[in-house]
C-alpha angles and dihedrals in degrees: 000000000000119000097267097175096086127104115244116251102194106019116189100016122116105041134076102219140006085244083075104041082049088062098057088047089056094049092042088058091051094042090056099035093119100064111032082065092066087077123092112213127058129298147179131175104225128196132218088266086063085239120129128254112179125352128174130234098273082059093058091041087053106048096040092242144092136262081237084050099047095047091055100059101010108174105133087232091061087064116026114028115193146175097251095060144139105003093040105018105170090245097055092046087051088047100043094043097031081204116122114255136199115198117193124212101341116181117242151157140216141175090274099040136039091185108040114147106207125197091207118198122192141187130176119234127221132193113235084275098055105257121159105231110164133296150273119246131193126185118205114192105222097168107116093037088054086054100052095044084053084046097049089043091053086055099046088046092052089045097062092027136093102238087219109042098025081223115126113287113235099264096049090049098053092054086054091047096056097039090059086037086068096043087054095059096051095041089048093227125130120257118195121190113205124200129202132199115184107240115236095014099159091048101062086043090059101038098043113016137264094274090061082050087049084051100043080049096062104030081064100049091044089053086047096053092051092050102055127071127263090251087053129103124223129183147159119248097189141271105021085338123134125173124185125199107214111196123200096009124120124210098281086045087061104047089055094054093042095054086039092058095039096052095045082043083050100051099035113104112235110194135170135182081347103309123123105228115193118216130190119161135202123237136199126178135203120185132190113216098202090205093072090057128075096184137358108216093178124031092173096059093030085057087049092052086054095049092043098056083042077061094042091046091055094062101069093040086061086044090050098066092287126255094082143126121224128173120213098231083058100055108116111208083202085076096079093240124139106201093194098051098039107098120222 
């Protein structure tokens, strides 16, 4: 088998016609027959017309036709359709660039299957002049591969996820928490959790049912998840619980953000079968400032206290009237409240 990696010098000189160059495609691909069945997936030698030459019996399984009906009418589009056609059929990209290509998971249809996902390898082929003459194609059927990685991916993602806000379950959240925790401290940039309890739960349970508290839920959690950054957390505590993993944000940064979030919570209208249903939340906000830590022994238990003073900030901020953000380095004992003692 000539050395049919290398690129073509001089591509189309030397012939008078592609007919020609067809021909010692043609006889390349015979010429080489024995060996190119040795491959298991699917194959097919193309020329520069995009038309088939030679193919092998996983190609015609795969596509749903004959040797006899592919000779008859053999452009490669007649056969595969892909996604990538017909401004960047695989053939065309191997023929223009006469470089080899691997294409992952591409979309495409036969006559046999609408769905097919396809790994598609190609090499140009040369004559021992260097000519560049066509292509070889092979096909690999990743399907059912592809269907068992989304399936897998559906179970992972169930299994970090809240079912009813699709934001990330506790446990989930607070190994996130101490793995930035732990980044933080090495990047020496400021990380604030931020904690939010609905204000007057109960109450829209019991005026207007426990599916308008489902939707509130996840009204809130969908408004939540628009507001925060890409690099952010967000997950779901329980009951009428968020918590938001702010990374690099200091403590001014999350107020901002707090008040930003509670104020867009507090105008949007929430409505369900009909009923306005009005909707404020509580904040509170704790922030590790990694300069004032040498070293960070426990993530794990560092990320709870956090949580925890989130807990602690949001009392004064019910007490307060509702509808208000407090951070926990801000909290004044002069103020007479215990935070302990103060119910949500």
């Amino acid at each position: 088998m000539p050395n049919n990696t290398l690129p073509s010098q001089n591509s189309l000189t030397g012939k008078n016609s592609s007919e020609e160059l067809k021909i010692d495609l043609v006889k390349w691909a015979s010429e080489n027959s024995s060996l190119l069945e040795i491959l298991i997936d699917a194959y097919c030698v193309v020329d520069l017309a995009n038309n088939i030459v030679a193919v092998n019996t996983a190609f015609t399984v795969l596509c749903g036709e004959s040797d006899r009906k592919i000779g008859k009418n053999p452009h490669f589009n007649n056969f595969i359709k892909t996604e990538l056609c017909p401004g960047r059929c695989p053939t065309i990209q191997v023929i223009t660039s006469e470089k080899s290509l691997r294409l992952d998971e591409v979309s495409a249809t036969t006559k046999l299957d609408q769905n097919l996902k396809l790994t598609i390898s190609g090499v140009p082929v040369f004559s021992d002049t260097h000519e560049l003459l066509g292509c070889l194609l092979t096909l690999r059927d990743v399907t059912a591969e592809s269907k068992l990685q989304i399936k897998y991916d559906e179970k992972k993602n169930d299994a970090i996820t809240d079912g009813l806000t699709h934001l990330y379950n506790k446990v989930f959240t607070e190994e996130c928490l101490s793995k930035l925790l732990k980044g933080s401290l090495r990047t020496k940039k400021p990380l604030t959790v931020m904690m939010g309890d609905i204000d007057h739960f109960k109450h829209v349970n019991d005026t207007f049912g426990h599916l308008a508290g489902d939707h509130v839920l996840s009204s809130v959690a969908h408004i939540l998840q628009e507001t925060i950054r890409d690099s952010d957390i967000a997950g779901r505590f329980g009951g009428e619980e968020f918590v938001v993993i702010l990374s690099n944000t200091p403590q001014a940064g999350a107020l901002i953000f707090a008040e930003r979030f509670r104020k867009l919570l507090e105008s949007t209208q929430i409505t369900f079968e009909g009923k306005h249903i009005p909707i404020t939340i509580s904040l509170g906000t704790s922030t590790f400032i990694p300069e004032s830590v040498i070293q960070l022994d426990n993530p794990e238990e560092k990320g709870k206290q956090m949580v925890g003073e989130c807990d602690i900030a949001l009392y004064p901020s019910k007490a307060d009237g509702r509808n208000k953000t407090t951070q926990f380095e801000a909290i004044k004992t002069e103020k007479g409240i215990d935070p302990t003692t103060t119910k949500k």
